[in-house]
C-alpha positions in Angstrom: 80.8 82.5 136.5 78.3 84.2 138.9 78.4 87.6 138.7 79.1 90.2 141.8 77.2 93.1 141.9 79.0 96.5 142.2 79.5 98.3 145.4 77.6 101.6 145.1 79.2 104.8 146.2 76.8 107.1 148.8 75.4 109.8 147.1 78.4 112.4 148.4 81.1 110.1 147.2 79.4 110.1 143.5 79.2 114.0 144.1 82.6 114.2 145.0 83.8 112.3 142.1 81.9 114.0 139.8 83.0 117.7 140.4 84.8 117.4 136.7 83.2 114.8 135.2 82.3 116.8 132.7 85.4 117.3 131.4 87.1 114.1 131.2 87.2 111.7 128.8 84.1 112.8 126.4 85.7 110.8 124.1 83.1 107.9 126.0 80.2 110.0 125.6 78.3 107.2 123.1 79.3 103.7 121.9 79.6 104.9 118.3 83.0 105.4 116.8 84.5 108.5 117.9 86.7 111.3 116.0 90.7 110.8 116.9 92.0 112.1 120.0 95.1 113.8 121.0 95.2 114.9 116.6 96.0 118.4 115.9 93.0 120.7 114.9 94.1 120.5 111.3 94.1 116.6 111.4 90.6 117.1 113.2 89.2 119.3 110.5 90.4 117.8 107.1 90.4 114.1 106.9 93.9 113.0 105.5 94.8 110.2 103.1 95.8 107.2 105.2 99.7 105.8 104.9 100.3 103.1 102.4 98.8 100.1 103.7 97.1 101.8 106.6 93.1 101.3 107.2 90.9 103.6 106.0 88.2 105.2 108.6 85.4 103.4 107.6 87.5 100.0 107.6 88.7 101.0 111.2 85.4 101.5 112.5 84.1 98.1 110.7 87.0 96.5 113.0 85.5 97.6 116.2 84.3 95.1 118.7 80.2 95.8 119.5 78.5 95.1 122.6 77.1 91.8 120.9 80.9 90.3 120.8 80.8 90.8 124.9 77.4 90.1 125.8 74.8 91.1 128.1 75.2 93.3 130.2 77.4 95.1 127.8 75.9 98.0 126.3 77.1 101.2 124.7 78.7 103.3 127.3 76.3 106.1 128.8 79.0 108.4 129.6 82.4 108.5 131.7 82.7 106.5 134.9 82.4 108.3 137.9 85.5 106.4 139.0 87.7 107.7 136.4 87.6 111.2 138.2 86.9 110.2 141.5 89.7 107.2 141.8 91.5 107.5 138.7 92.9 111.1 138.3 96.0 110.4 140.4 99.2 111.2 140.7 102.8 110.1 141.8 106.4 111.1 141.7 108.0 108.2 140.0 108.1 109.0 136.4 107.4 105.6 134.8 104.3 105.0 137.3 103.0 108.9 136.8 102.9 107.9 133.1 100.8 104.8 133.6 98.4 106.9 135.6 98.1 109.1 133.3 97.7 106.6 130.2 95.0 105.4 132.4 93.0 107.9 133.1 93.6 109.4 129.4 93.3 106.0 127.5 96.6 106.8 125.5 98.8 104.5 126.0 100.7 105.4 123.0 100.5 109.2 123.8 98.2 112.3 122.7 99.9 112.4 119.7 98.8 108.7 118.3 96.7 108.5 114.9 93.2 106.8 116.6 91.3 105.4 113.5 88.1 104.3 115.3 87.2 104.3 119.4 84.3 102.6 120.6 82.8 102.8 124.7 81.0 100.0 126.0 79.5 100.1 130.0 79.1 96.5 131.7 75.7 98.8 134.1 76.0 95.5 136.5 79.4 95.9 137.7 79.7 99.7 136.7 82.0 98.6 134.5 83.9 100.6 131.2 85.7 98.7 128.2 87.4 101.2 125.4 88.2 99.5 122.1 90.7 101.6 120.1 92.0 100.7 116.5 95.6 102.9 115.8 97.8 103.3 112.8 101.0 103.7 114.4 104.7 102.8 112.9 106.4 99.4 114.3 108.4 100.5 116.0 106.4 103.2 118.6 104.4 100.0 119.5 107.3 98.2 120.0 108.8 101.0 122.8 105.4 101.1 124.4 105.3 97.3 124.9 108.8 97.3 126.0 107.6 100.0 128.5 104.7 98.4 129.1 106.8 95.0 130.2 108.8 96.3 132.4 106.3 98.2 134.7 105.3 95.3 137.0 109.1 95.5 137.8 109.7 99.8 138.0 105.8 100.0 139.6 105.0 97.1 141.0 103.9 98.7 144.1 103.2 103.0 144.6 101.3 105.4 146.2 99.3 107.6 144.6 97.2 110.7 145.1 93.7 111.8 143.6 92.7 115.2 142.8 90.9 115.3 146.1 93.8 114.3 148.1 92.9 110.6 149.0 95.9 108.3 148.9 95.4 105.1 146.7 97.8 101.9 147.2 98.4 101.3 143.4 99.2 97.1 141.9 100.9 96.0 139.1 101.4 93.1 137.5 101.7 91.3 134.3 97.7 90.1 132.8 98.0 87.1 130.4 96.2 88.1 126.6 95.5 85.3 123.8 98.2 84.4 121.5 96.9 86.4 118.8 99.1 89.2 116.5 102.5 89.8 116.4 102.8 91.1 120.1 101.5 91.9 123.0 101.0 92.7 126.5 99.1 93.1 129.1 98.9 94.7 132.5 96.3 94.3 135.6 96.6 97.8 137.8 94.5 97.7 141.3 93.7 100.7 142.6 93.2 100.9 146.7 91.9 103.5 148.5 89.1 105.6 149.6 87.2 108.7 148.2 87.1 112.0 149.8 84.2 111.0 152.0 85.8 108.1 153.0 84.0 105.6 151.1 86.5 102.7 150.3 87.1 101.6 146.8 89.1 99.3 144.8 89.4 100.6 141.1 90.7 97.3 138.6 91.9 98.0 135.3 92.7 95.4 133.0 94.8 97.1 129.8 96.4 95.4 126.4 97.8 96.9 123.3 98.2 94.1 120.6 100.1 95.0 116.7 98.9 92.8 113.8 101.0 93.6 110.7 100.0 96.9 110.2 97.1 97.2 112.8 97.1 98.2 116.7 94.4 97.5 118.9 94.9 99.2 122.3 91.8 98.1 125.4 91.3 99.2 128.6 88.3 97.9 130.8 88.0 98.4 134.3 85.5 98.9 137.0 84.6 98.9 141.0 83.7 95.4 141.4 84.6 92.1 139.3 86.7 92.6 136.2 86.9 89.4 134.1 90.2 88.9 132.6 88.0 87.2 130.3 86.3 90.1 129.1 89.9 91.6 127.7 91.0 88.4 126.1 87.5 88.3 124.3 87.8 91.7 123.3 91.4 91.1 121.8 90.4 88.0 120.3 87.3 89.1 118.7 88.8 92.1 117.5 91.6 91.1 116.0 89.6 88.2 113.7 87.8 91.4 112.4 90.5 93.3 111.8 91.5 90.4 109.6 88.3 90.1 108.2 88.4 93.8 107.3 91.8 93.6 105.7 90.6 90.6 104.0 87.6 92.3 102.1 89.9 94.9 101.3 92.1 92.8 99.7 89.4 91.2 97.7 87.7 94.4 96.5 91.2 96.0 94.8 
């Protein structure tokens, strides 16, 4: 598939979206796994004995996908996109949508308060491009609401208005995004940002996002970018990932 280069923001859009940059998501600040976010500063500062049955760190991090299981140009992430606080930051009135944003722009689709075992950043530099590899413990059931919530939001959102931080109004898409039949469920969603930055420069943000349970596992990925997103690039990622997840449980299994 030939590959479309990104469209580049002038140099007072990138300025504009960068004015907090610094702030957001430092979580993506290298491609190595990352310490759990959204956990209390207890949970932060003494490690905790996983639940029965749940991964350990190290076998969460082992799970992770790598650059090498997308391919060039994928490459551990440099830093936040621009876009994230340029395009992303956004706001709206319905609550269902105002939650999506926000899971969006947060990567926490099942909330601050979610146990993140491992976290991994990977930057596509062609398409200025971000994929965000999570591996959760959660119980069955909290992945089970998010799906269901996660389902029905091409219905309650299908179509909204938003606002950024800087006051430029984005025409917000969303609709279902097909995933590979892989765990015990799924879903997926493709969200299309339209709009323009404060200087005027026009954009269109796509996110492709999917949160997938295995037994005891959740994956949850987001990638999304300026220019071409491949829905291919998710379904690899949840493929890949979940065959080392297995792999990882398998090992364990074999080593008690």
């Amino acid at each position: 598939m030939p590959r479309t280069r990104a469209r580049v923001l002038t140099a007072s859009a990138l300025a504009a979206a960068v004015l907090a940059g610094a702030s957001a998501c430092t979580a993506l600040t290298d491609g190595a796994a990352q310490p759990v976010r959204g956990a209390s500063p207890a949970a932060k500062s003494s490690p905790t004995a996983p639940a029965p049955g749940a991964l350990t760190e190290a076998q969460a991090q082992a799970a992770l996908v790598t650059a090498a299981d997308l391919g060039e140009p994928w490459a551990p992430t440099q830093g936040a996109a621009t876009w994230r606080d340029g395009v992303l930051k956004a706001t709206t009135d319905a609550p269902d949508c105002r939650r999506l944003l926000d899971a969006l722009y947060t990567d926490d689709l099942f909330g601050t308060d979610a146990r993140i075992r491992a976290v991994v950043g990977l930057d596509d530099a062609v398409d200025q491009a971000q994929l965000r590899y999570q591996v959760l413990t959660l119980d069955a059931g909290e992945v089970s609401r998010t799906l269901d919530w996660m389902r029905g939001l091409p219905r309650t959102c299908g179509r909204f208005t938003a606002v950024t931080q800087y006051g430029a109004v984005q025409g917000v898409q969303v609709t279902q995004a097909r995933l590979p039949e892989v765990g015990d469920a799924r879903q997926g969603l493709r969200v299309t940002l339209t709009g323009a930055t404060a200087d005027g420069e026009p954009t269109v943000l796509t996110l492709d996002v999917a949160a997938v349970r295995s037994g005891e596992d959740t994956i949850a990925v987001s990638d999304g970018g300026l220019a071409d997103v491949s829905p291919d690039v998710t379904a690899t990622a949840v493929q890949k990932g979940l065959q080392r997840l297995a792999d990882v449980r398998k090992q364990g299994r074999a080593q008690v």
